[in-house]
Structure formats: structure tokens, C-alpha cells
C-alpha positions as CSV (number, residue, x, y, z in Angstrom):
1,X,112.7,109.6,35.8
2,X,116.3,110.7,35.5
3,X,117.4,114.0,36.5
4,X,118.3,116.7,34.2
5,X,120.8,119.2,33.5
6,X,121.0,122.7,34.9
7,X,121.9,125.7,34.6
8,X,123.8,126.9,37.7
9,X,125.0,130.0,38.6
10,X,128.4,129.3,41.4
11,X,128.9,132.4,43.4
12,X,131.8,132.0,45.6
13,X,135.3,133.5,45.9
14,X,137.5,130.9,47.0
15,X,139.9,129.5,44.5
16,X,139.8,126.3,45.5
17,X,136.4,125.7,46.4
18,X,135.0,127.0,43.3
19,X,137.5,124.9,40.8
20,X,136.5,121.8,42.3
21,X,132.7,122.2,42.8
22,X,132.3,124.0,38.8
23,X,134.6,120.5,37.9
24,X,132.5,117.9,39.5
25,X,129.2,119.6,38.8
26,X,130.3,120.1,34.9
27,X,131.4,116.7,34.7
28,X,127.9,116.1,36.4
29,X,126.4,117.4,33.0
30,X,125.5,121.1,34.4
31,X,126.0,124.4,33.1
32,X,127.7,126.1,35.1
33,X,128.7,130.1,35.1
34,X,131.0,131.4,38.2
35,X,131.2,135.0,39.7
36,X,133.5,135.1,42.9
37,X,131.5,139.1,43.1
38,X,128.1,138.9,45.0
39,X,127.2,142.1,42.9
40,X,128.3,140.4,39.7
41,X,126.3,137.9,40.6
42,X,123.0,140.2,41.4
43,X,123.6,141.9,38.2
44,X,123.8,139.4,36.2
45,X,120.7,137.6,37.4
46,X,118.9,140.6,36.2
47,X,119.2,139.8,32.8
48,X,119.8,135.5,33.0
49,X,117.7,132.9,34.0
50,X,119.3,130.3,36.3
51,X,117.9,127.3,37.6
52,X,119.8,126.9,40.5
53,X,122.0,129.4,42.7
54,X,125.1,128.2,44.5
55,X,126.0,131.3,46.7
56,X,128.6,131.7,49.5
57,X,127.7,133.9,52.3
58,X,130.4,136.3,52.9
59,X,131.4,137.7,49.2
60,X,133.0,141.3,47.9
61,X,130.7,143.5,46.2
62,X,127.5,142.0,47.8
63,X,126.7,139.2,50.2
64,X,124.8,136.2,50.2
65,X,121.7,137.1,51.2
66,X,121.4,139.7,48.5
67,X,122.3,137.2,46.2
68,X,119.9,135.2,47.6
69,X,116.9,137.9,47.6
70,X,118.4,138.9,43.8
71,X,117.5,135.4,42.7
72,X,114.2,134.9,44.1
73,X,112.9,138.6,42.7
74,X,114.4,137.6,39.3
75,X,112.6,134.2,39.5
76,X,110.6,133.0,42.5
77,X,111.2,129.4,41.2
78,X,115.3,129.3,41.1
79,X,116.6,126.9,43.7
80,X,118.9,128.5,46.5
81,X,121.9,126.5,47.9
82,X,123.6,129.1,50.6
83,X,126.8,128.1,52.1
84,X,129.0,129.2,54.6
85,X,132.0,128.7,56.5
86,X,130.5,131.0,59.6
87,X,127.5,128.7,60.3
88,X,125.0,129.4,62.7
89,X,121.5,129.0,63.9
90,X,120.9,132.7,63.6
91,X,122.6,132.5,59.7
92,X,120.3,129.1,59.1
93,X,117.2,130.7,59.7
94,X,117.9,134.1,58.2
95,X,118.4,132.3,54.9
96,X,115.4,129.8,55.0
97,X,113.3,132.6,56.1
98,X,114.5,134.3,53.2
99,X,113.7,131.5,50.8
100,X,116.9,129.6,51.0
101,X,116.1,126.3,49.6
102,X,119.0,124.7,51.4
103,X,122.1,125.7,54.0
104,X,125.3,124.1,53.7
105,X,128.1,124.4,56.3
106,X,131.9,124.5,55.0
107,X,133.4,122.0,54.9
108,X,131.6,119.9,52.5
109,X,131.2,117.1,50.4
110,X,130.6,118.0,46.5
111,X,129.0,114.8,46.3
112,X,126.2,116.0,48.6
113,X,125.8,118.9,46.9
114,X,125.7,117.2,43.4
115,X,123.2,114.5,45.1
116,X,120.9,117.9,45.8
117,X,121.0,119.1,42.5
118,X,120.1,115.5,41.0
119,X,116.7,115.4,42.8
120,X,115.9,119.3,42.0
121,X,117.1,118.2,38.7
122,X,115.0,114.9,39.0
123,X,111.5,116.9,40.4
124,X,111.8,119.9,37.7
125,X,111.8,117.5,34.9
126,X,108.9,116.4,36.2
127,X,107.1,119.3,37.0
128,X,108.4,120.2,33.2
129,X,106.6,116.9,32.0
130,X,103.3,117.1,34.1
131,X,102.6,121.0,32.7
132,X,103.3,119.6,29.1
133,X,100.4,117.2,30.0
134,X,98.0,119.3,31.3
135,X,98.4,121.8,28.7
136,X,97.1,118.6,26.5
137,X,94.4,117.9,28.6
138,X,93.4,121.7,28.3
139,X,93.5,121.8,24.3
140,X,91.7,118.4,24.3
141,X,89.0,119.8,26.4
142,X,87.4,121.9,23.3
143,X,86.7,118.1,22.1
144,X,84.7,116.9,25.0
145,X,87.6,115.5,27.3
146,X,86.9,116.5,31.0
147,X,89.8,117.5,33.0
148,X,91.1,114.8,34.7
149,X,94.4,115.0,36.2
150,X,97.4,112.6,36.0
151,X,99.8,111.2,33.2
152,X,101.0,108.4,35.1
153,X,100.6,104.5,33.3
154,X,97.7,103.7,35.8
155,X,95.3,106.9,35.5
156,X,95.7,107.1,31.6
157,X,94.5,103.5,31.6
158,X,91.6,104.5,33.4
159,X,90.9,107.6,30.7
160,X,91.6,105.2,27.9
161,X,88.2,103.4,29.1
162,X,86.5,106.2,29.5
163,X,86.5,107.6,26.4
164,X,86.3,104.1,25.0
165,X,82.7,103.2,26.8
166,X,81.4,106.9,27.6
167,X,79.6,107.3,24.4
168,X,77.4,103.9,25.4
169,X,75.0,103.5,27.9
170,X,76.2,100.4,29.7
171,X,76.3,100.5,33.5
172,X,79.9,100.9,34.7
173,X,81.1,99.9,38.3
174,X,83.9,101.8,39.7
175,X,85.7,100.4,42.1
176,X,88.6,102.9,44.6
177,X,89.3,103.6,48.2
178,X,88.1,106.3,49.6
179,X,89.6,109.9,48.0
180,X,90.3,108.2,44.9
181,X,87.8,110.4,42.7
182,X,85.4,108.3,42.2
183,X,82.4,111.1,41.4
184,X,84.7,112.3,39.2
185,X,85.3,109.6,36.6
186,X,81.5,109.4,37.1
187,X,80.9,112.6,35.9
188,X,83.3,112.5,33.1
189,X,81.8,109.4,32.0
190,X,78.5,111.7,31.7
191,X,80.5,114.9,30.2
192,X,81.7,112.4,27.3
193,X,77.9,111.2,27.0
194,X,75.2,111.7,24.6
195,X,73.6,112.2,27.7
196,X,75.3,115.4,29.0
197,X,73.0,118.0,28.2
198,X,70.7,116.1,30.9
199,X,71.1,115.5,34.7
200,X,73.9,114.2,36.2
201,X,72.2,113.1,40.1
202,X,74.5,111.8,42.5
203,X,73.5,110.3,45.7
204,X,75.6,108.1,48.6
205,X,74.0,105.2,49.6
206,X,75.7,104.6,53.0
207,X,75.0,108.4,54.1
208,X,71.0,107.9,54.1
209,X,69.1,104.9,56.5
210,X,67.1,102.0,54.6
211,X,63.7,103.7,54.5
212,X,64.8,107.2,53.3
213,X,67.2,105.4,51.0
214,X,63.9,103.9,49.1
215,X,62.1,107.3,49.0
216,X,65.2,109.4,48.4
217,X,65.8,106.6,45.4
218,X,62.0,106.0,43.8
219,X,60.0,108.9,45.1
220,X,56.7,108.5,47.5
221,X,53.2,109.2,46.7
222,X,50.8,111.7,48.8
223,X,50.0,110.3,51.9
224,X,52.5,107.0,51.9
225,X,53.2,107.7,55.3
226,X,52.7,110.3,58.1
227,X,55.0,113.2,56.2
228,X,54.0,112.5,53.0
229,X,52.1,115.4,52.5
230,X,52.6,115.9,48.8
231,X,54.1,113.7,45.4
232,X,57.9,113.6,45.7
233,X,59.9,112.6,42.4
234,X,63.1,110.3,43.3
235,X,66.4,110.5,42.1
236,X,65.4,108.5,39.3
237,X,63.2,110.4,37.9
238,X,65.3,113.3,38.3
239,X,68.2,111.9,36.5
240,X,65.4,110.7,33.5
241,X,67.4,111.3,30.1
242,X,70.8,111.7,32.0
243,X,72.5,109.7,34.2
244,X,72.3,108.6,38.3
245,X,75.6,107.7,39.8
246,X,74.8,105.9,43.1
247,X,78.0,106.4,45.6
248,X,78.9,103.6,48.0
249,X,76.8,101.1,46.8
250,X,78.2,98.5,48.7
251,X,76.5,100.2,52.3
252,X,72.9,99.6,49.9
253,X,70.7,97.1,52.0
254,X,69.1,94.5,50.4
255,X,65.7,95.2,50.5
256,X,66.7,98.3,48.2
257,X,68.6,96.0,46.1
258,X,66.1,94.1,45.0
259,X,64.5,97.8,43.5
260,X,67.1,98.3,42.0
261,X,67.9,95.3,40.0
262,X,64.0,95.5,38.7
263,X,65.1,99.1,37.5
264,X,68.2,98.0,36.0
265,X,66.5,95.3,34.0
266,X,63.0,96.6,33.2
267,X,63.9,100.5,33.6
268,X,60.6,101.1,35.6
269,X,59.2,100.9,39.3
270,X,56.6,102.4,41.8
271,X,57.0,105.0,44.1
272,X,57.0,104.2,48.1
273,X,53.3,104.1,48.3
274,X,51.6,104.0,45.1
275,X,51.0,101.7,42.2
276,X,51.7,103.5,39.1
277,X,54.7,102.0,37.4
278,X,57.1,105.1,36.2
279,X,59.2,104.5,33.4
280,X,63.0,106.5,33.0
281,X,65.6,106.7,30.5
282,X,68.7,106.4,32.7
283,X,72.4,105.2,32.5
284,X,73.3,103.7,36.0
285,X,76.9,104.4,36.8
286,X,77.8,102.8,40.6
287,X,80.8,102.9,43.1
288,X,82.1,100.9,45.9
289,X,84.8,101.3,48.0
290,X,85.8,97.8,48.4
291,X,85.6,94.5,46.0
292,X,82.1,94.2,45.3
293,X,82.8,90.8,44.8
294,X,83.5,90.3,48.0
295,X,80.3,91.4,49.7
296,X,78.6,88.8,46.8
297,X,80.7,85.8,48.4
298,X,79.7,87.0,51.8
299,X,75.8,87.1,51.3
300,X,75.8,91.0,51.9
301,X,75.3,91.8,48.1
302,X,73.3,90.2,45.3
303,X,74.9,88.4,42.9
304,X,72.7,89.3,40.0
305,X,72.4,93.1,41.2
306,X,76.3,92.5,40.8
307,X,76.6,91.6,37.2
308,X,74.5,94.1,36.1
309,X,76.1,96.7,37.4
310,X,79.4,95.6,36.6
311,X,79.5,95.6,32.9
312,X,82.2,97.9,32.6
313,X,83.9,97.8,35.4
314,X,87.1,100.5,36.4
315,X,89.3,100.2,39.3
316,X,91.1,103.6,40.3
317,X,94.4,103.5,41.5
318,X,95.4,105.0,44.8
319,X,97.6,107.5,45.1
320,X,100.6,106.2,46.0
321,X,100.0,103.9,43.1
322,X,100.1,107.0,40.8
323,X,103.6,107.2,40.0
324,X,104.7,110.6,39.2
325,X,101.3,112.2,39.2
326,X,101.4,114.0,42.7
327,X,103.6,117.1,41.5
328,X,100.9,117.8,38.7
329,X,98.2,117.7,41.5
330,X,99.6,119.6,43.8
331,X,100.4,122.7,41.1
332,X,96.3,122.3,40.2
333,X,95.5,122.4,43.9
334,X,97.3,125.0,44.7
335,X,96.0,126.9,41.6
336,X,92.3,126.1,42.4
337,X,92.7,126.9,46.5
338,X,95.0,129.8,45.8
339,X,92.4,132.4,45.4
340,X,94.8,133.8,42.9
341,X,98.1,133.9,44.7
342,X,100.9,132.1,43.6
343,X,101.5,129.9,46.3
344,X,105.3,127.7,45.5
345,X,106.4,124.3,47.4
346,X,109.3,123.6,47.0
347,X,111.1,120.5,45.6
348,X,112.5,118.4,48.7
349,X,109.3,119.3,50.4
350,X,107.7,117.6,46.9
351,X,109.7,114.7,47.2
352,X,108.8,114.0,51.0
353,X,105.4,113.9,49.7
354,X,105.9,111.3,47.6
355,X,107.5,109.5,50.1
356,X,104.0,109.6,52.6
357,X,101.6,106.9,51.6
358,X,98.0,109.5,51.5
359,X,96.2,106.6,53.0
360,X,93.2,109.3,52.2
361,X,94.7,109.7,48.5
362,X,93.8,112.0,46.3
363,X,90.8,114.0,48.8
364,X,93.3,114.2,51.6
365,X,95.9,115.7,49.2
366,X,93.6,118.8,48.5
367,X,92.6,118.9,52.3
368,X,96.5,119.3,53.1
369,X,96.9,122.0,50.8
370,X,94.0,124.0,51.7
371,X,95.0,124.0,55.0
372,X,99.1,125.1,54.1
373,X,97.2,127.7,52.1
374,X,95.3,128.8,55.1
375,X,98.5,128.4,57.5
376,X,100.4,130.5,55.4
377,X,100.0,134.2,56.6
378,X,101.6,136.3,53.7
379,X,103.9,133.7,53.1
380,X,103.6,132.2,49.3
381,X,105.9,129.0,49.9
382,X,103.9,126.5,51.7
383,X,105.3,124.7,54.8
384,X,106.2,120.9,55.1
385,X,104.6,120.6,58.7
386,X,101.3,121.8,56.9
387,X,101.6,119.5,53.9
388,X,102.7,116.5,55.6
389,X,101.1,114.5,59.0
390,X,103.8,115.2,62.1
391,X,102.9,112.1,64.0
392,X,105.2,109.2,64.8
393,X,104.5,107.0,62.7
394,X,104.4,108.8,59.8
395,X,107.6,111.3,60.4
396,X,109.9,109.7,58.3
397,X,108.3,111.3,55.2
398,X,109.2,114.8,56.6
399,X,112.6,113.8,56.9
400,X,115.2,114.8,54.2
401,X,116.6,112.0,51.9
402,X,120.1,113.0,53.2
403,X,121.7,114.9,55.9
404,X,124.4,117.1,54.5
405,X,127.7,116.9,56.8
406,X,130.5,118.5,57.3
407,X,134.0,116.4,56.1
408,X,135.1,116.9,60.1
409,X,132.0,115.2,61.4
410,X,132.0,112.3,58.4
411,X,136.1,111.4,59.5
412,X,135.9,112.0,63.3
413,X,132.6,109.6,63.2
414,X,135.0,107.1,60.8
415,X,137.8,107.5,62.9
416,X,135.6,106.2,66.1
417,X,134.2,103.3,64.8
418,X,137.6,102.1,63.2
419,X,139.1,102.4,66.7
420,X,136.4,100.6,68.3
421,X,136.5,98.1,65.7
422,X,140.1,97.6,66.1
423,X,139.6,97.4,70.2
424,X,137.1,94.3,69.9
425,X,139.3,92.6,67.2
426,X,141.8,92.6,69.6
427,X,140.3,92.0,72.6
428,X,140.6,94.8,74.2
429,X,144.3,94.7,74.6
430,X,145.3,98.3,73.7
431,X,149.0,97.3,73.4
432,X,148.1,95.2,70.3
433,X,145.2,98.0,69.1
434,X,148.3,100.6,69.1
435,X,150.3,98.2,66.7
436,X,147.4,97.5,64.2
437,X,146.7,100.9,63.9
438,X,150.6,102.0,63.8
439,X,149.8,104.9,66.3
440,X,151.9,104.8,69.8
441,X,150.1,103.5,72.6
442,X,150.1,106.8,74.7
443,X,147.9,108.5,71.0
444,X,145.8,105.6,71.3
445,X,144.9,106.3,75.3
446,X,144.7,110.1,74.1
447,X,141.9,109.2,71.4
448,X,140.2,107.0,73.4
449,X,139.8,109.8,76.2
450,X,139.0,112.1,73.4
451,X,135.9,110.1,71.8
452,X,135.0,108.4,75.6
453,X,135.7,105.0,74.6
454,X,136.3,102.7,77.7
């Protein structure tokens, strides 16, 4: 998705910075409005909305930082660039704590800047797109469409079958990793239903041992073993007239299977214990966590139990394959864990977490946010080490695309490795590295002390 224009507000009152940076980020396709008056600036924000600040630090009329706070009561959602020429630690964490969304030192590149405004640009047309979306999948709820959220290619695949074989009562085999949502395309398979006015039972095969599988499944009669002190309906019969979505069935052991393929075929069976044949109206809808087919080849599944279940059969994609849904289900998470707060995260921290793979998708998404939401104190923007996993291994998705640089660091780094370069083309022989480089020898010895170079 390409980025899109903005409108910036440019607060600075240097001549020859401002020219330049309004230049390069017009010709960038931005809007862009300069004050070189901090209280200009504050007063006009007061009556226009700007998607992005560019403020300098020192400033007549008002500083920075009241630019900053200025922007952030007019709209929590504006992106903050501050920059300064009288960088420190102490200024760097005054302005992130006060919702800075980024701290650039003078001297600087424009080019980085303008890189920083194409992903903000990039992430709010997204955010734009996804809340278009969902306010579609809201109206289309008054006509029986569950909420299920994503608009990428892969997950409105998956709706498109949905709707297509909810109204049916084939058996339907979903197939997902862990934390892909698997209950939940269940249950809107049962919403879409002629069934949903009637039970929807759910029940994990793999959480339950073989013999409490059975009786949790087909029910037991009084006195089928020692506990069996009364009649017990199963989930079965429970879910008679609606529908019985059996989790995990790839952890069912046999013996149950063969139960279950008499009930899929003859929709009837006996409780643990008695003889009575009970007949249910049911629409089986199963899940597995790995290919089903699989466990068939390997003797640990039957292969007829297998083709009955999987008539229709719907493979969610993982998270990371969800391309461009992850902004829309953060903004829901945070609405539904929020407790009513409006809790922000802001757009580089957005765009590190596309950049994490969620080997728990979708369930350890929401567990990440509940627990930034819990982290937070009276804080409303949520923190990238409480969105994101800190190990090792997995640190490069906290780090920032880019590292913003001052023009001083970005030649005296160029100048080094030139030099060196130079030094091993030659051999070493600085006589000859003085005379490709047209420098004297005694600048060249002078440099070399300078940057340690032996």
C-alpha cells in the first residue's frame, strides 16, 4: 500500500532549514503550512487539523514542547517530529514522555525525515482503509454477518465460504494453527445458520482423556460405572437442533472415532452404558491444528471419519499471512480490552509489529495487548516492550526501520572507510594513499591518528 499525502504543519525559524525541508516534503506530495512562531503555531492548531507536526525546540513566542502538548490536546492522533540542534538525553526523554512520536538531532538528512513521513503516511492509510472496512462489517451485521475481523485477500476468502455453505448443513473441517480463530469461524458458521436459534456446544477433544472423552461426547446411563449415579445427556444431545463444533480433533483417539463416524453417518448412538439408541439433529463442524491428512497417512486418524468431516473444508491463514489486517485488530483489541479508555499505539510501533512473525497469531495478539493495557498505569499510549517479545531472537522487530543520523556522523563514518579503503588498495604505503587522495602526507598521518587507523 503506498503512502499518502499529509498535511504538515513545519514549525521552525531558521531560514534555511525551513525552505529546504517545506521544498522536498512539497515536492514529496505534502501539504505543508510553516510558522517560524511556537505560539503561532499553538494558536493555529486550535482551529486546524494537522496530520503531522514538524516542531523545532527552541522557537519565539513558544517552545517546542508546548507545540508539542498543543498538538496532542488538539488531536491525540497527530504525529510529532521534535527537532533540535541542543540534543540531549534529558531533551529526548522529555519529549517522548510527552508524546513525541520521534526526536531528531540537527543536523539532518531531509531524506530521513521524508522516509518517516512515508511510513506514517503508509500506516494511516491503512488504518483509514481498515475502519472503512469495519464500518461495513458493522452495517452488514443487521443482515446476519458475524463480526469477523480482517479485509486482507486471504481472510475474505475464508468469509466468502462462509456465507456461501453456512445456510447448509454439511460438515465443514477447519484446518489453522493454533490462535488462528478457529471457534470463531465455527460459530459464525452457526450465526449464519438456520440453526442459530439452537445450541452452539463446543468441546476440545485433546483437553479431556479417552474415557471422559466418550461420556463427555454420548452421555452415560445410571449406574454405567462407579460415579454414574444418575442419566447424563452428552454434548450431542445438547447440541440437538444446533450445531457441535468438536475442537482439536486430530488429539480424538480412535476408539472415539469409530462413535463418531456411526453418528456422522446414521445421526444416532448409545450412551456409555445403555442400549437405547438416541437420535439428534446436529450439524458437525470440526477443527484440527495440523493437516488431517496427515494423521490419515500415518495410521493415527481414520480415513473414512476423514472424508466425512471434510466436506467443506477451510484453511485459516496465520497471521503473518494476513497482509494488512493486524492494524484493524489491534484498534478492536484495544477497543474491547480498553474498558473504555482510549488507549493509542503509535505508528512505528505498528509497523514493528508487522514485522514480528505471532508464531501464536491472532490469540497471542490479544494476549499482548491486554497485557500493554495492564502495563500502562495512566498512560493511554501503549509501549513497544509490552506489545512485542524482548528476547534475542526476536529483537529485530522492536528495532526501528531506520536510524536517523546526523550529516556529521554519515561523512566522518564515509570519510573512514574511504581512507581505509584507499590504505589496502595501496598496500599500506601511506606515501601513495596521500597522492590518491590529493591530501599531503602529514593530513593523512593526522586523520589516521584522528579515526585510530594503524
Amino acid at each position: 500500500m503506498t503512502s499518502a499525502p499529509m498535511n504538515v504543519l513545519l514549525v521552525e525559524d531558521e531560514p534555511s532549514i525551513a525552505v529546504t525541508l517545506r521544498d522536498d516534503l512539497e515536492a514529496a506530495g505534502h501539504a505543508v503550512t510553516h510558522l517560524d512562531d511556537g505560539k503561532k503555531a499553538i494558536d493555529l492548531l486550535q482551529t486546524r487539523a494537522f496530520d503531522v507536526v514538524i516542531t523545532d525546540v527552541r522557537l519565539p513566542g513558544a517552545d517546542g514542547m508546548q507545540v508539542l502538548a498543543a498538538a496532542k490536546r488538539a488531536r491525540p492522533d497527530t504525529e510529532v517530529l521534535v527537532m533540535t540542534a541542543y540534543a540531549t538525553i534529558e531533551h529526548a526523554v522529555e519529549a517522548m514522555r510527552q508524546g513525541a512520536d520521534d526526536y531528531i538531532q540537527k543536523p539532518f538528512l531531509n531524506e530521513h525525515v521524508l522516509d518517516r513521513l512515508a511510513r506514517i503516511g503508509k500506516f494511516r492509510s491503512l488504518l483509514h482503509e481498515n475502519q472503512r472496512l469495519r464500518e461495513q462489517l458493522q452495517s452488514s451485521q443487521g443482515q446476519g454477518l458475524p463480526s469477523v475481523i480482517g479485509q486482507s485477500r486471504a481472510m475474505q476468502s475464508v468469509v466468502k465460504t462462509v456465507r456461501t455453505i453456512a445456510a447448509t448443513d454439511a460438515s465443514v473441517l477447519i484446518e489453522g494453527e493454533s490462535g488462528t480463530g478457529k471457534e470463531r469461524i465455527a460459530r459464525a458458521i452457526h450465526l449464519l445458520s438456520p440453526r442459530k436459534d439452537k445450541a452452539f456446544v463446543a468441546l476440545s477433544c485433546g483437553a479431556l482423556p479417552d474415557t471422559l472423552l466418550e461420556t463427555e461426547l454420548f452421555g452415560h446411563e445410571k449406574g454405567a460405572f462407579t460415579d454414574a449415579q444418575r442419566q447424563r445427556r452428552g454434548r450431542f444431545e445438547i447440541a440437538d437442533g444446533g450445531t457441535i463444533f468438536l475442537d482439536d480433533i486430530d488429539d480424538m483417539p480412535m476408539s472415539v472415532q469409530v462413535k463418531l463416524l456411526r453418528v456422522l453417518q446414521e445421526r444416532e448412538f448409545e450412551r456409555v452404558g445403555g442400549e437405547t439408541l438416541v437420535r439428534v439433529d446436529i450439524r458437525v463442524v470440526a477443527a484440527t491444528k495440523v493437516p488431517l491428512l496427515d494423521h490419515v497417512r500415518a495410521g493415527k486418524f481414520r480415513e473414512d471419519l476423514f472424508y466425512r468431516l471434510n466436506v467443506v473444508p477451510i484453511r485459516l491463514p496465520t497471521l503473518r499471512e494476513r497482509e494488512g489486517d493486524l492494524p484493524l485488530l489491534v484498534q478492536h483489541f484495544v477497543e474491547k480490552l480498553g474498558g473504555g479508555r482510549a488507549f493509542t499505539v503509535k505508528t512505528d510501533v505498528l509497523e514493528a509489529m508487522t514485522g514480528y512473525s505471532w508464531p501464536g497469531n491472532v490469540r497471542e495478539l490479544e494476549n499482548r495487548i491486554a497485557q500493554a493495557i495492564a502495563m500502562s498505569g495512566g498512560a493511554t499510549v501503549l509501549k513497544k516492550e509490552h506489545l512485542l517479545p524482548v528476547d534475542k531472537t526476536r529483537r529485530a522487530a522492536l528495532e526501528p526501520p531506520t536510524t536517523l543520523r546526523t550529516l556529521r556522523e554519515v561523512l566522518v563514518q564515509a570519510e573512514r572507510e574511504h581512507l581505509e579503503s584507499v590504505l589496502r588498495g595501496v598496500g599500506g604505503h601511506r606515501t601513495k594513499a596521500a597522492s590518491v587522495l590529493g591530501i599531503s602526507r602529514k593530513v593523512l598521518w593526522e586523520k589516521l591518528k584522528d579515526y585510530g587507523i594503524e
